[in-house]
ZALOMI-289159 format. One record per residue: residue number from 1; residue in one letter; x, y negated, z of N, C-alpha, C, O, CB in turn. Coordinates in pm, 1 decimal, always signed. Glycine has a CB too. Layout:
BEGIN
+-----+-----+----------+----------+----------+----------+----------+----------+----------+----------+----------+----------+----------+----------+----------+----------+----------+
!   n ! res !       nX !       nY !       nZ !      caX !      caY !      caZ !       cX !       cY !       cZ !       oX !       oY !       oZ !      cbX !      cbY !      cbZ !
+-----+-----+----------+----------+----------+----------+----------+----------+----------+----------+----------+----------+----------+----------+----------+----------+----------+
! NUM !   A !        X !        Y !        Z !        X !        Y !        Z !        X !        Y !        Z !        X !        Y !        Z !        X !        Y !        Z !
...
+-----+-----+----------+----------+----------+----------+----------+----------+----------+----------+----------+----------+----------+----------+----------+----------+----------+
! end
This chain:
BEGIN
+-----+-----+----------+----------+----------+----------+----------+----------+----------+----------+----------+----------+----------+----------+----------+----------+----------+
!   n ! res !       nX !       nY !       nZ !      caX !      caY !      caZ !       cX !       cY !       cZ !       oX !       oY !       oZ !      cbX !      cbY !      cbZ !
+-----+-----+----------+----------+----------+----------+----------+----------+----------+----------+----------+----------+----------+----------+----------+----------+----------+
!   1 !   X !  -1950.9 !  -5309.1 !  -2760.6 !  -1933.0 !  -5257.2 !  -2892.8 !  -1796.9 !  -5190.2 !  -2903.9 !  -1705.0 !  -5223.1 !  -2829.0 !  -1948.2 !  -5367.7 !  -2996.2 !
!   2 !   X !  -1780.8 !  -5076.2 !  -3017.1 !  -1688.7 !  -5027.4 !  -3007.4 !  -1645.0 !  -4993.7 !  -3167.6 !  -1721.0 !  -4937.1 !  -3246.2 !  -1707.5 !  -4929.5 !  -2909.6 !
!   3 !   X !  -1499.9 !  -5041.9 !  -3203.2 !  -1481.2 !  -5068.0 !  -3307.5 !  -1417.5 !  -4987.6 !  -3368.6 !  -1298.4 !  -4985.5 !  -3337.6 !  -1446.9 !  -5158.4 !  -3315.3 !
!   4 !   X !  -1461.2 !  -4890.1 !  -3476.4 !  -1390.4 !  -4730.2 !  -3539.2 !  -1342.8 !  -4777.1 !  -3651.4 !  -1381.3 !  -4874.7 !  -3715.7 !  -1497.6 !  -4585.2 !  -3577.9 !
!   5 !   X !  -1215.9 !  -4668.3 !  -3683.2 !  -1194.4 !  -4716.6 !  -3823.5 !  -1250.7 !  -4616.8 !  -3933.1 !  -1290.5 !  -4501.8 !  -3914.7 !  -1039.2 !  -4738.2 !  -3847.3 !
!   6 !   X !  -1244.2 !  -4692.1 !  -4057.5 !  -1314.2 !  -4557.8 !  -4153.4 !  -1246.2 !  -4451.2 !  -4202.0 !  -1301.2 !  -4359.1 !  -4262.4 !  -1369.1 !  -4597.0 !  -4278.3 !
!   7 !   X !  -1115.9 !  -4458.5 !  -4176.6 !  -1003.5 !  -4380.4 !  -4225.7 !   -864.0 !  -4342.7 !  -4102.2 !   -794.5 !  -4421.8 !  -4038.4 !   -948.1 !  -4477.3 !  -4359.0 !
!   8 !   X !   -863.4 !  -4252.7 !  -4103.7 !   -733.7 !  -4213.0 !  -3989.6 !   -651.7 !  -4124.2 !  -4011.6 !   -694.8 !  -4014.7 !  -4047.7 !   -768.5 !  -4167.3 !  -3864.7 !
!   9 !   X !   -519.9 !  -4143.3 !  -3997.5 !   -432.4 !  -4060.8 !  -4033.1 !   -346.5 !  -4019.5 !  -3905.3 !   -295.2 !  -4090.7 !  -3819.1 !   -359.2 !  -4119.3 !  -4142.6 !
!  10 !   X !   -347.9 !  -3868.0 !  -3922.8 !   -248.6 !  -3814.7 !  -3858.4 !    -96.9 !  -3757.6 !  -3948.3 !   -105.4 !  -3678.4 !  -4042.2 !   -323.6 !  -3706.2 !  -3787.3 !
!  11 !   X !    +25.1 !  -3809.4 !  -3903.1 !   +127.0 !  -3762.6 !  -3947.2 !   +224.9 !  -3717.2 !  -3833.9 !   +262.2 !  -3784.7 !  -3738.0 !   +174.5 !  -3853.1 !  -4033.2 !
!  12 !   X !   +267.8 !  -3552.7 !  -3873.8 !   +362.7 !  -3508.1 !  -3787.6 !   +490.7 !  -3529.6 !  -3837.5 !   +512.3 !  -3546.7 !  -3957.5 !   +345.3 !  -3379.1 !  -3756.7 !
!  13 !   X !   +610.1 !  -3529.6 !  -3718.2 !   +710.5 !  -3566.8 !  -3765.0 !   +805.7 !  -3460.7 !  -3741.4 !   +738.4 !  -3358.0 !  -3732.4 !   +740.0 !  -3685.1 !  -3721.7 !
!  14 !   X !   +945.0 !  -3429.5 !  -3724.9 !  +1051.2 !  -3326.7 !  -3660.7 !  +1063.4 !  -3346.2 !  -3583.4 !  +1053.5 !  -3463.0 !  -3545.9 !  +1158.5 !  -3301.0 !  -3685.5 !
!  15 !   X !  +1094.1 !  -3246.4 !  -3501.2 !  +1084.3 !  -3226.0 !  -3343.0 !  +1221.8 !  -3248.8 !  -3346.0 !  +1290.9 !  -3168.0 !  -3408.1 !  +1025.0 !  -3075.4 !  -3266.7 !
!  16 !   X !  +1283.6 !  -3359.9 !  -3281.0 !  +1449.9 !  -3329.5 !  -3204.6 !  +1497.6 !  -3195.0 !  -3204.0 !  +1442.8 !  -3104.7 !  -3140.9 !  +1458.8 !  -3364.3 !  -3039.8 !
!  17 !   X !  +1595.5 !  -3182.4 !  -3271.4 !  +1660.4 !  -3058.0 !  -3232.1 !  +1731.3 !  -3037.8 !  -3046.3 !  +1786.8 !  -3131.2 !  -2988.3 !  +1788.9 !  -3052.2 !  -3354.1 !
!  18 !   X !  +1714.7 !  -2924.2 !  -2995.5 !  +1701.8 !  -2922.6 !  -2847.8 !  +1834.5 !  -2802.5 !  -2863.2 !  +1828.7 !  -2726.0 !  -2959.4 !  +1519.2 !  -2873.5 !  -2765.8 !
!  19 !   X !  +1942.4 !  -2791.9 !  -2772.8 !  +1991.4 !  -2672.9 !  -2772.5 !  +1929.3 !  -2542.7 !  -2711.6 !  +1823.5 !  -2556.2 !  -2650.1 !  +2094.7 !  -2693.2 !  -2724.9 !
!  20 !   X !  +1977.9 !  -2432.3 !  -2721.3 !  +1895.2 !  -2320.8 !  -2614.3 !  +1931.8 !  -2370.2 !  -2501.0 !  +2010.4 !  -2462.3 !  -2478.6 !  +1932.9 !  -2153.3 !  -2614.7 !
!  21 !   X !  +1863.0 !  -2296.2 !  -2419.7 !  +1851.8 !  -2284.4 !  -2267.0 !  +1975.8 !  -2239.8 !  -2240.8 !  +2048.0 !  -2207.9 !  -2335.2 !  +1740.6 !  -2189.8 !  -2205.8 !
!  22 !   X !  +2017.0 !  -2230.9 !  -2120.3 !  +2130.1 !  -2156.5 !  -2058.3 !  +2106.3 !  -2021.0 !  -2017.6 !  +2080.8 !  -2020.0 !  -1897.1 !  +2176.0 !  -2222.9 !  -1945.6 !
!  23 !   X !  +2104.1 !  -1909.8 !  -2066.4 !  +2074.2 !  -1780.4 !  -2047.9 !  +2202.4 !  -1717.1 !  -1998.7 !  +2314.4 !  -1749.1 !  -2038.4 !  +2018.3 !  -1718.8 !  -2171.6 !
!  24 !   X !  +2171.0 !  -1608.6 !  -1893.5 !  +2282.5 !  -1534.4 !  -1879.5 !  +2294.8 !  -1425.0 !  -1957.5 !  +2186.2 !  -1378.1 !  -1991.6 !  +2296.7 !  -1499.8 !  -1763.6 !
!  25 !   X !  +2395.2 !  -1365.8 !  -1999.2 !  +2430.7 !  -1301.5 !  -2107.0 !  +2347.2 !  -1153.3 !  -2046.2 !  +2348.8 !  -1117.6 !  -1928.4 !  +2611.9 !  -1305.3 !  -2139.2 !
!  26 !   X !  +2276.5 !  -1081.2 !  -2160.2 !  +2229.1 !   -959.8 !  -2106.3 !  +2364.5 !   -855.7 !  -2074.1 !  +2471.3 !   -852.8 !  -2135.3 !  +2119.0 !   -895.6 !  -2217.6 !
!  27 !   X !  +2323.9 !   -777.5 !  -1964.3 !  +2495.5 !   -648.6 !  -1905.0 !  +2337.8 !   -534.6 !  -1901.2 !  +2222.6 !   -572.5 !  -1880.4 !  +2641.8 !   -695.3 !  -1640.9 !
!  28 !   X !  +2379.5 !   -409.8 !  -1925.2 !  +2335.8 !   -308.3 !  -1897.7 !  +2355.4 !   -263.3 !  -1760.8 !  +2468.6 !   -260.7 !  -1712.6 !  +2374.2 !   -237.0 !  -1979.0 !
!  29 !   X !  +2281.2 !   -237.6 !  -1713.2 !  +2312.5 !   -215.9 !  -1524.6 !  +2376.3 !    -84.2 !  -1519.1 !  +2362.3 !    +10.0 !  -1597.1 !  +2151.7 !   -205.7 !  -1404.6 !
!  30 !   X !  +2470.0 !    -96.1 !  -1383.0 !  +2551.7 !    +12.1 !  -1389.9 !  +2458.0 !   +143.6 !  -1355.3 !  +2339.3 !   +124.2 !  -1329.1 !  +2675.8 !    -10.3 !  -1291.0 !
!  31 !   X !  +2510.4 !   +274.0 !  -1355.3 !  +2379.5 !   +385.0 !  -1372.5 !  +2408.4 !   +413.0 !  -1214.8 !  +2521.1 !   +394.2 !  -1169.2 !  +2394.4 !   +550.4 !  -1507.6 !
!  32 !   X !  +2269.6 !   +472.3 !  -1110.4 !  +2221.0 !   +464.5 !  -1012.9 !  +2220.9 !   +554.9 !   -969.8 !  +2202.2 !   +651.2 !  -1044.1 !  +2140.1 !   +423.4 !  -1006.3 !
!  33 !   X !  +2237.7 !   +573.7 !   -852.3 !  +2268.3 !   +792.8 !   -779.5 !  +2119.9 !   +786.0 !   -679.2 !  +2106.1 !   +702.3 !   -590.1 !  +2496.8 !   +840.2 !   -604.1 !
!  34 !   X !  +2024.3 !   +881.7 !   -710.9 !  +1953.0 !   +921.3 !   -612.9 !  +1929.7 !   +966.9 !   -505.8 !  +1894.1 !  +1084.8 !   -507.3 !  +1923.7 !   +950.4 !   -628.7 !
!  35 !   X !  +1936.7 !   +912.4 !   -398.6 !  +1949.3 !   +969.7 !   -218.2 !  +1783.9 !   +982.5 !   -181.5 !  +1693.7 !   +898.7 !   -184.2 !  +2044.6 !   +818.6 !    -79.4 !
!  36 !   X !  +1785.9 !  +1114.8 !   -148.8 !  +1712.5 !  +1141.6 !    -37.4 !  +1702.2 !  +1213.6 !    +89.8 !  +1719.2 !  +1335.3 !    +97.7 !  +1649.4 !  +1165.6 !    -72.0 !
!  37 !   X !  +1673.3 !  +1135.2 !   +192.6 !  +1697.5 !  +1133.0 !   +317.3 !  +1573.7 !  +1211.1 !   +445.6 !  +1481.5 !  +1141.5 !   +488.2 !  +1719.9 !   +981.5 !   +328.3 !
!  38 !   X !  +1588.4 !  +1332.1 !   +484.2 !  +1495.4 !  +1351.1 !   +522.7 !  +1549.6 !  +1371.6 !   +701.3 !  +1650.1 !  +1437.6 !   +727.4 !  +1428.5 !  +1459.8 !   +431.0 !
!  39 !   X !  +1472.0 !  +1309.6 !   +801.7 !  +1513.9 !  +1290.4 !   +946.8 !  +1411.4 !  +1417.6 !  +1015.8 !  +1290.5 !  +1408.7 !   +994.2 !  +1477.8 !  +1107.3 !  +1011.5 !
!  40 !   X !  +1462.8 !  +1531.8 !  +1096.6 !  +1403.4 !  +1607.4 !  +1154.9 !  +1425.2 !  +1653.9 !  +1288.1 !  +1500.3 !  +1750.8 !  +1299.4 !  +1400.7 !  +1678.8 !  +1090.3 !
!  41 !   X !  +1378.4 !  +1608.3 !  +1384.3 !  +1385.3 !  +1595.4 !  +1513.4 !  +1434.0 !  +1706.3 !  +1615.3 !  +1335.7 !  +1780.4 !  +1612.5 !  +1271.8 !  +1560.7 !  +1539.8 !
!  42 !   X !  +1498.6 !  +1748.9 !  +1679.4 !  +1599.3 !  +1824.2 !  +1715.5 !  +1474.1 !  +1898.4 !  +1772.9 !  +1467.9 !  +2019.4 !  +1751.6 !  +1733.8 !  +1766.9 !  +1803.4 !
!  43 !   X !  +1366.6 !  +1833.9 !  +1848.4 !  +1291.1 !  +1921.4 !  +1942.3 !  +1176.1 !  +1867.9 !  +1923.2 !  +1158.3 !  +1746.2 !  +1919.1 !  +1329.8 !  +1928.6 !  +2088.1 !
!  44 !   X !  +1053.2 !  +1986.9 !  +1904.6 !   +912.1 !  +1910.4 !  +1907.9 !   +899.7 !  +1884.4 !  +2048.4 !   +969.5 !  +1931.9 !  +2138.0 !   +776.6 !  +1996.3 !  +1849.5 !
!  45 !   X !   +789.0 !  +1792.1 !  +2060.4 !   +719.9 !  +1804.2 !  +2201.8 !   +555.3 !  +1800.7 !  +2202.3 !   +479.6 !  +1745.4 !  +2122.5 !   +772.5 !  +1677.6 !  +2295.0 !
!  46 !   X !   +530.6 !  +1866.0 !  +2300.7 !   +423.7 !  +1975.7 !  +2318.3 !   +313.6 !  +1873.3 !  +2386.5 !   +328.0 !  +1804.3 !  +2487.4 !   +476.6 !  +2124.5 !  +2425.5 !
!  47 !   X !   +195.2 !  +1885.8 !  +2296.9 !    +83.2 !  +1820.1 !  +2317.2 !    +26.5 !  +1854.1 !  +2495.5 !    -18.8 !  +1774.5 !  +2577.7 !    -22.1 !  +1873.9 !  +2188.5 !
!  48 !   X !    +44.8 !  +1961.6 !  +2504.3 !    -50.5 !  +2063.0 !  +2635.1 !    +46.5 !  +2120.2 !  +2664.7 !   +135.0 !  +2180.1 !  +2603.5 !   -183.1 !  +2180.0 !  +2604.3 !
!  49 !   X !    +12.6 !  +2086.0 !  +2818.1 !   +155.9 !  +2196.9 !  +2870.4 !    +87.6 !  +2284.2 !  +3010.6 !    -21.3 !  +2254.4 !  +3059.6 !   +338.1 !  +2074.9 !  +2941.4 !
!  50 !   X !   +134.6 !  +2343.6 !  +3037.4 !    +36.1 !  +2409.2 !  +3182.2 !    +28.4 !  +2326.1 !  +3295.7 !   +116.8 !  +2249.2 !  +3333.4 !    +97.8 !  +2550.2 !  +3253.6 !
!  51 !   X !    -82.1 !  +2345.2 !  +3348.9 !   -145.0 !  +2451.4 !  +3315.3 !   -263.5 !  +2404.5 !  +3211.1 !   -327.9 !  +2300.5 !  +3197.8 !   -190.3 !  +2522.0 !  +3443.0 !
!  52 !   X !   -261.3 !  +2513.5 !  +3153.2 !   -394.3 !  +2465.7 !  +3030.7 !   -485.8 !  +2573.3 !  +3028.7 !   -448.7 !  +2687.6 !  +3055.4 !   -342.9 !  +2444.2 !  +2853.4 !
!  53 !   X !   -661.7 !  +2532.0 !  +2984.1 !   -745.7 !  +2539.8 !  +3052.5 !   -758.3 !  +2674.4 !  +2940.4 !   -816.2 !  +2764.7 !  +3000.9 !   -845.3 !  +2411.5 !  +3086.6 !
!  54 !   X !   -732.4 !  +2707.1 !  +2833.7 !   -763.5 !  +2772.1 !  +2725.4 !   -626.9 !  +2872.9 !  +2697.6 !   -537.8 !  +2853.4 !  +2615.0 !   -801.9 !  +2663.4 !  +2609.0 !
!  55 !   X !   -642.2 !  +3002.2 !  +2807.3 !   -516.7 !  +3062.4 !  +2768.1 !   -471.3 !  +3109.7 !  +2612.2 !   -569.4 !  +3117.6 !  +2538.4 !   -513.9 !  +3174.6 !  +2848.7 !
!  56 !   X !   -362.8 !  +3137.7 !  +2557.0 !   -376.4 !  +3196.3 !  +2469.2 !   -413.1 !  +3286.1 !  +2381.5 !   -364.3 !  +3397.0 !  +2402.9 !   -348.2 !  +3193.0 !  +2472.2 !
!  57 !   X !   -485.5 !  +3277.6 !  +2285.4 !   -618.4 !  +3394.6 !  +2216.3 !   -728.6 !  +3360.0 !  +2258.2 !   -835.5 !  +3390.1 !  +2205.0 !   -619.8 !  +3556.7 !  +2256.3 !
!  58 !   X !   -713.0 !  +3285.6 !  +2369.0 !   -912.4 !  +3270.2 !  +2392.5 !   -971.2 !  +3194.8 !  +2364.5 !   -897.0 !  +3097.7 !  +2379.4 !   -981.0 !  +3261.7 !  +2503.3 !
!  59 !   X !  -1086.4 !  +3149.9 !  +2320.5 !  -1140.9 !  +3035.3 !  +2291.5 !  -1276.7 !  +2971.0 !  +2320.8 !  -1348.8 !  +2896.9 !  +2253.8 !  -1128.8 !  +3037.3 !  +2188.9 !
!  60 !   X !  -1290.1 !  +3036.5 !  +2472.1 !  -1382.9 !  +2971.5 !  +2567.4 !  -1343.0 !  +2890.0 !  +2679.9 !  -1279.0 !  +2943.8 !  +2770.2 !  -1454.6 !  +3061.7 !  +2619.7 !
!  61 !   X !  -1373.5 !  +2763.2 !  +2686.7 !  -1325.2 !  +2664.7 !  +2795.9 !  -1425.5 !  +2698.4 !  +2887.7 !  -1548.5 !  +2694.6 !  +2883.8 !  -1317.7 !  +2501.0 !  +2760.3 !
!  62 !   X !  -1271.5 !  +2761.1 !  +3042.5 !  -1347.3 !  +2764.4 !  +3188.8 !  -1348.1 !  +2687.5 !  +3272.8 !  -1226.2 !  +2679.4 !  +3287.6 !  -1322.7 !  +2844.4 !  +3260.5 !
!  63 !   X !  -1385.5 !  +2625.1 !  +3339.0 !  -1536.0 !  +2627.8 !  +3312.5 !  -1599.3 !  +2591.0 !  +3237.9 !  -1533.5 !  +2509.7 !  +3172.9 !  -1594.2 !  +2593.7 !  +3371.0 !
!  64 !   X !  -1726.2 !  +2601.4 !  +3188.6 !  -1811.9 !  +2528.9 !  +3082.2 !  -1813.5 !  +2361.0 !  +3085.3 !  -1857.1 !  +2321.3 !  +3193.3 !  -1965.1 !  +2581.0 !  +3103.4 !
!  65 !   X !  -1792.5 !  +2299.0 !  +3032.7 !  -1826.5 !  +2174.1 !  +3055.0 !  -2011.2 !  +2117.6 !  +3053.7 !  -2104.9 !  +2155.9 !  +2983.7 !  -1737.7 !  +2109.5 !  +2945.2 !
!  66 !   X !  -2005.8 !  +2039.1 !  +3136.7 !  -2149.3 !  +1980.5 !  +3152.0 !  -2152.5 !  +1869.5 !  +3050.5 !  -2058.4 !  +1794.3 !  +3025.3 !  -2184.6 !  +1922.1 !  +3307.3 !
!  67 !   X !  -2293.4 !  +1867.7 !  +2985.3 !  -2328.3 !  +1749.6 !  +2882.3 !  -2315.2 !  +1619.9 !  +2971.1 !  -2341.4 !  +1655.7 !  +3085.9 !  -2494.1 !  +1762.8 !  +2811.2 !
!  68 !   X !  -2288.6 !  +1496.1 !  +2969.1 !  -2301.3 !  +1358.6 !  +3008.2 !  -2423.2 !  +1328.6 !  +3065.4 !  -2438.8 !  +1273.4 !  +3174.4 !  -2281.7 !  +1273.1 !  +2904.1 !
!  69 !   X !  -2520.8 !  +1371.1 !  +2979.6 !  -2671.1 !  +1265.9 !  +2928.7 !  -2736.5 !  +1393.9 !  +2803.2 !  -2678.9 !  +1450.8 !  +2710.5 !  -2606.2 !  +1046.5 !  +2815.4 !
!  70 !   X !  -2840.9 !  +1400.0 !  +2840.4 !  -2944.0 !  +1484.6 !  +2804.2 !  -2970.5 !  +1422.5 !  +2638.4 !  -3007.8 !  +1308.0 !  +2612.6 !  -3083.1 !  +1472.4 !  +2923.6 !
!  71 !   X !  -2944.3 !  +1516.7 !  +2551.8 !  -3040.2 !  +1474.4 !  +2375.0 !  -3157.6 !  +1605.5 !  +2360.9 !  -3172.2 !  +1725.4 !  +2384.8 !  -2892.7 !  +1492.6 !  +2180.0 !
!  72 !   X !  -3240.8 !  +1461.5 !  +2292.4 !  -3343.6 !  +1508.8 !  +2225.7 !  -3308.5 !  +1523.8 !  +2093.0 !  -3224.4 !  +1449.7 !  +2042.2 !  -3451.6 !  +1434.4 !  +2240.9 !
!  73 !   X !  -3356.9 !  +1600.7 !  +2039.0 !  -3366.5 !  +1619.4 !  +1855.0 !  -3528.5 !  +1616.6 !  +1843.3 !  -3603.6 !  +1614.7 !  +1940.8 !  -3288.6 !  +1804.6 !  +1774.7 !
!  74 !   X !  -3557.9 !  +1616.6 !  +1746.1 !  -3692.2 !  +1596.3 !  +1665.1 !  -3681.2 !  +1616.5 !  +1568.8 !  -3574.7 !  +1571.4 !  +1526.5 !  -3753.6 !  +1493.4 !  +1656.6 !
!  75 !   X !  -3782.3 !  +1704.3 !  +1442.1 !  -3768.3 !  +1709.2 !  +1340.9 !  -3928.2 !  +1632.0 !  +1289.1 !  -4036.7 !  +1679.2 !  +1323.0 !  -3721.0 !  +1852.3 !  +1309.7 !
!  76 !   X !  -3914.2 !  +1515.4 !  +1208.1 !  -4009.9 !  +1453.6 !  +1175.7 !  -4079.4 !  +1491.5 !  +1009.1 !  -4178.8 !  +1431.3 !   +968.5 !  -3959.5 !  +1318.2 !  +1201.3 !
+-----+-----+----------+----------+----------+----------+----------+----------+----------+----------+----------+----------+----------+----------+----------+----------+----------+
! end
């Protein structure tokens, strides 16, 4: 068994006064200079070098290259 009452009171009371927190005092930050830095390499270096198979202006590889392995296509 459990024994209720017929009447209940809630009463709030004052909260303790608490001081503030310890905050650091707000400073406006000092004002900021923008750098930008750009690094550019004294010398490219060259993907293809000779001899290469595709002289300049042309744009047929000699010899032809051979396929690997034979494809089929199909249109269904």
């Amino acid at each position: 068994m459990t024994d209720v009452a017929a009447l209940m009171v809630t009463v709030h009371v004052p909260v303790p006064v608490h001081p503030p927190a310890l905050q650091p005092v707000n400073v406006e930050p000092a004002a900021g200079v923008a750098v930008r830095v750009t690094a550019v390499p004294l010398a490219r270096v060259a993907e293809h070098v000779v001899p290469h198979a595709i002289p300049v202006g042309e744009l047929d590889t000699v010899p032809a290259p051979a396929p690997d392995l034979v494809t089929v296509s199909e249109k269904v």
